[in-house]
N, C-alpha and C positions, 0 to 999 in steps of 0.2 A: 594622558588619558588613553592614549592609542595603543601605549605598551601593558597601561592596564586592563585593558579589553585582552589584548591580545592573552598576557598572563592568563586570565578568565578563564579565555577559550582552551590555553594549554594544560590549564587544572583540570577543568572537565575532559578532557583526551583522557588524560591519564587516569580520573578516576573512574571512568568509564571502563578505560579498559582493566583496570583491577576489577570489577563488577565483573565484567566477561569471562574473565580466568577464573572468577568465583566461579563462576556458571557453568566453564567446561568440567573445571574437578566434579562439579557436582551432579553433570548428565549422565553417570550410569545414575545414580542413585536416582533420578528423576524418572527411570522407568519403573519404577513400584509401584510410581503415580497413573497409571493408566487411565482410569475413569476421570482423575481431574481433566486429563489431556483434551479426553474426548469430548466433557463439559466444553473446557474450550473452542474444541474445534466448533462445535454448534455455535458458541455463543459469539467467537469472533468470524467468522463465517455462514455459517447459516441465514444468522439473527442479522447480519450487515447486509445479507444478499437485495433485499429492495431499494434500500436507497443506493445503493451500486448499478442496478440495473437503470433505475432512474435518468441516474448520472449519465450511462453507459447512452440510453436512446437519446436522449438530448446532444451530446456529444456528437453520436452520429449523423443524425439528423442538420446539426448546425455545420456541422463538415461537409456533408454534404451538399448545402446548402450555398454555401459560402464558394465552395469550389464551382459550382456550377454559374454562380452570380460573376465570377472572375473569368470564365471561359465562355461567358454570354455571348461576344461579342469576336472569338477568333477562329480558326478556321479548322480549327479542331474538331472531332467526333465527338457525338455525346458519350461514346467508349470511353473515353480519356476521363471522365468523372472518377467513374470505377477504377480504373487504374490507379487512379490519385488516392480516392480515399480509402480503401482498404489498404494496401502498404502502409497508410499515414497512422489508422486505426491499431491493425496489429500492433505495428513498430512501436507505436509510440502513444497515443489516446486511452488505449484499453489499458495500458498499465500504469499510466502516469496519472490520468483522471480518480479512477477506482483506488490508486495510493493514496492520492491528497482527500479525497472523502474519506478513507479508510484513517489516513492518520487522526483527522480530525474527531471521528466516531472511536472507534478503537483507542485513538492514543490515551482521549481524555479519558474513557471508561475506565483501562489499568489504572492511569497514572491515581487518579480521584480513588479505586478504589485501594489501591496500595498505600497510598499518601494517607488515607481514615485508617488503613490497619494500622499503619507504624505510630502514629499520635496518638492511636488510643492504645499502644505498648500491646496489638494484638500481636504482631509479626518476634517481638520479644517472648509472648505464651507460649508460641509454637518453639522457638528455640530452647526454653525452659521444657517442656514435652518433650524433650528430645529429637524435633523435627529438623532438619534443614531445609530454613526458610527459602533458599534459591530454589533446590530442588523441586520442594513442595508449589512454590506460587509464581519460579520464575521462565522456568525450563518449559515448565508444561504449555505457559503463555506462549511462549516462543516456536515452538515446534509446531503447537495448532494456528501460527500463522503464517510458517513455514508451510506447512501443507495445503492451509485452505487460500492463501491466496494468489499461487497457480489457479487453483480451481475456479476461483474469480474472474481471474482473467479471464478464462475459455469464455466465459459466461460475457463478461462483457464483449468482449470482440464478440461473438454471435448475435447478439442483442443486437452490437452500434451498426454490425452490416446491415442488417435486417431493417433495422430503422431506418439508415440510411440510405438504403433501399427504396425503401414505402415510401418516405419524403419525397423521392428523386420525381419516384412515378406519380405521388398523388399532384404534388405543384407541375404536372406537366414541362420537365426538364428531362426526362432518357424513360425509358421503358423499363421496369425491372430487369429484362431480358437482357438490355442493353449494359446496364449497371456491370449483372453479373458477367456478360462476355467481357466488360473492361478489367472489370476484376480477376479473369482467370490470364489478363493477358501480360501483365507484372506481378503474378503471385509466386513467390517463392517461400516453398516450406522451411526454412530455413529460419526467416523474419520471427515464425512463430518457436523456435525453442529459444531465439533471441529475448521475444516478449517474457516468456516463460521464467525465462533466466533473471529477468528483473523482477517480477513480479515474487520471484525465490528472495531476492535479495532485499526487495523495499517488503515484504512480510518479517522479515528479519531485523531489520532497520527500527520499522515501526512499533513492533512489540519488547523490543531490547533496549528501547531506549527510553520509552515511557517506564517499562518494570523500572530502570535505571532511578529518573525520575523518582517515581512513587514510592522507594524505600530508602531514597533520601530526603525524604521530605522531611520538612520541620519546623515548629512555632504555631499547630493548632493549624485551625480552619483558615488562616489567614495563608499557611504554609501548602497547605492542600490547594487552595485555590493557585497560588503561584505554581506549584509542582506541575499540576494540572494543567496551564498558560503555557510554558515551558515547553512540557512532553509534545505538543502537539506544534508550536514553533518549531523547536527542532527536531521533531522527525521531518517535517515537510523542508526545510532548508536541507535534510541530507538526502533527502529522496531526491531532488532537484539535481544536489551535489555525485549522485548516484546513477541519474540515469545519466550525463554526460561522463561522468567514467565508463559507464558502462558501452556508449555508443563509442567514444572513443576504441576500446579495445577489443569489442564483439565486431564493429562494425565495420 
């Protein structure tokens, strides 16, 4: 059984990565597509941005929360809050939170709507048109979640301080004032193109692997659904898989 999983997982490597190599041949060609790009960029960014922000002030808000509930009682500055949870935000909440919402929203969106192209032999029209299907509906996904979800992050991180902020002060635990002088007293600019750099990377993760997904799909609606289950399990186990490599050798 153990070697059969394992087989599984080494099939999928590999057919993934044949998928990929599709997809780098085919990125000059995917810039003809401009306006699909930009559709994207709105639709997995834009359209994603509230319940990211969502995510984000809650996030904050509860780290916050948390962190001050654990330093109740030691002989610590209420500065030490801020110090704690903005480094923790940056580094790590504002890109790891907004990923696993992101895979979850995003993943399933591609996967479901790739996974109905290819079973209704639409993704086969386009190649009979003379289209290249990667090109046309896989690159474009890709690139617009390359872009926008840097742009996310900033967003989140400014929300969860913020939130985190206003929680600190409204339950009567540090002053705003106080929060933010914690906060300037561990801040290194650095943390944030660290953030950055992930947020590059599980944008990339998320949209390449659900496309992946959704134009292997197969067996009708019942295949859709699975594809769909799928795309959104495994982006979030490589996002996981991703941010500890990543702390490993950024950090």
């Amino acid at each position: 059984m153990i070697f059969q999983r394992l087989g599984h997982v080494l099939q999928g490597m590999g057919s993934y990565s044949l998928f990929m190599a599709k997809g780098i041949s085919a990125s000059r060609e995917s810039l003809k597509h401009l306006p699909i790009i930009f559709r994207q960029m709105v639709h997995l960014g834009v359209n994603s941005t509230p319940v990211v922000l969502i995510a984000s002030v809650f996030a904050g808000v509860v780290l916050t929360l948390q962190t001050a509930y654990q330093l109740e009682n030691t002989f610590l500055s209420a500065d030490t809050i801020g110090a704690i949870v903005v480094p923790t935000l940056v580094l790590e909440m504002a890109a790891l939170v907004p990923g696993l919402v992101l895979a979850s929203r995003i993943g399933a969106s591609i996967a479901a709507e790739l996974g109905t192209m290819k079973v209704t032999e639409q993704v086969d029209a386009l190649e009979a048109m003379g289209l290249n299907s990667i090109a046309y509906l896989v690159i474009p996904r890709i690139l617009a979640g390359i872009v926008m979800f840097p742009c996310m992050y900033v967003a989140s991180a400014m929300i969860s301080i913020f939130a985190g902020a206003f929680a600190g002060d409204l339950m009567g635990y540090l002053s705003t004032e106080s929060f933010i002088l914690g906060a300037r007293m561990w801040f290194v600019p650095v943390d944030v193109l660290y953030g950055l750099a992930k947020s590059v990377v599980f944008g990339f993760l998320i949209t390449s692997i659900s496309c992946w997904k959704g134009l292997n799909t197969a067996g009708g609606a019942d295949g859709v659904g699975r594809a769909t289950t799928e795309a959104v399990v495994v982006s979030c186990v490589n996002i996981l898989i991703a941010d500890y490599v990543l702390a490993e050798l950024l950090l």
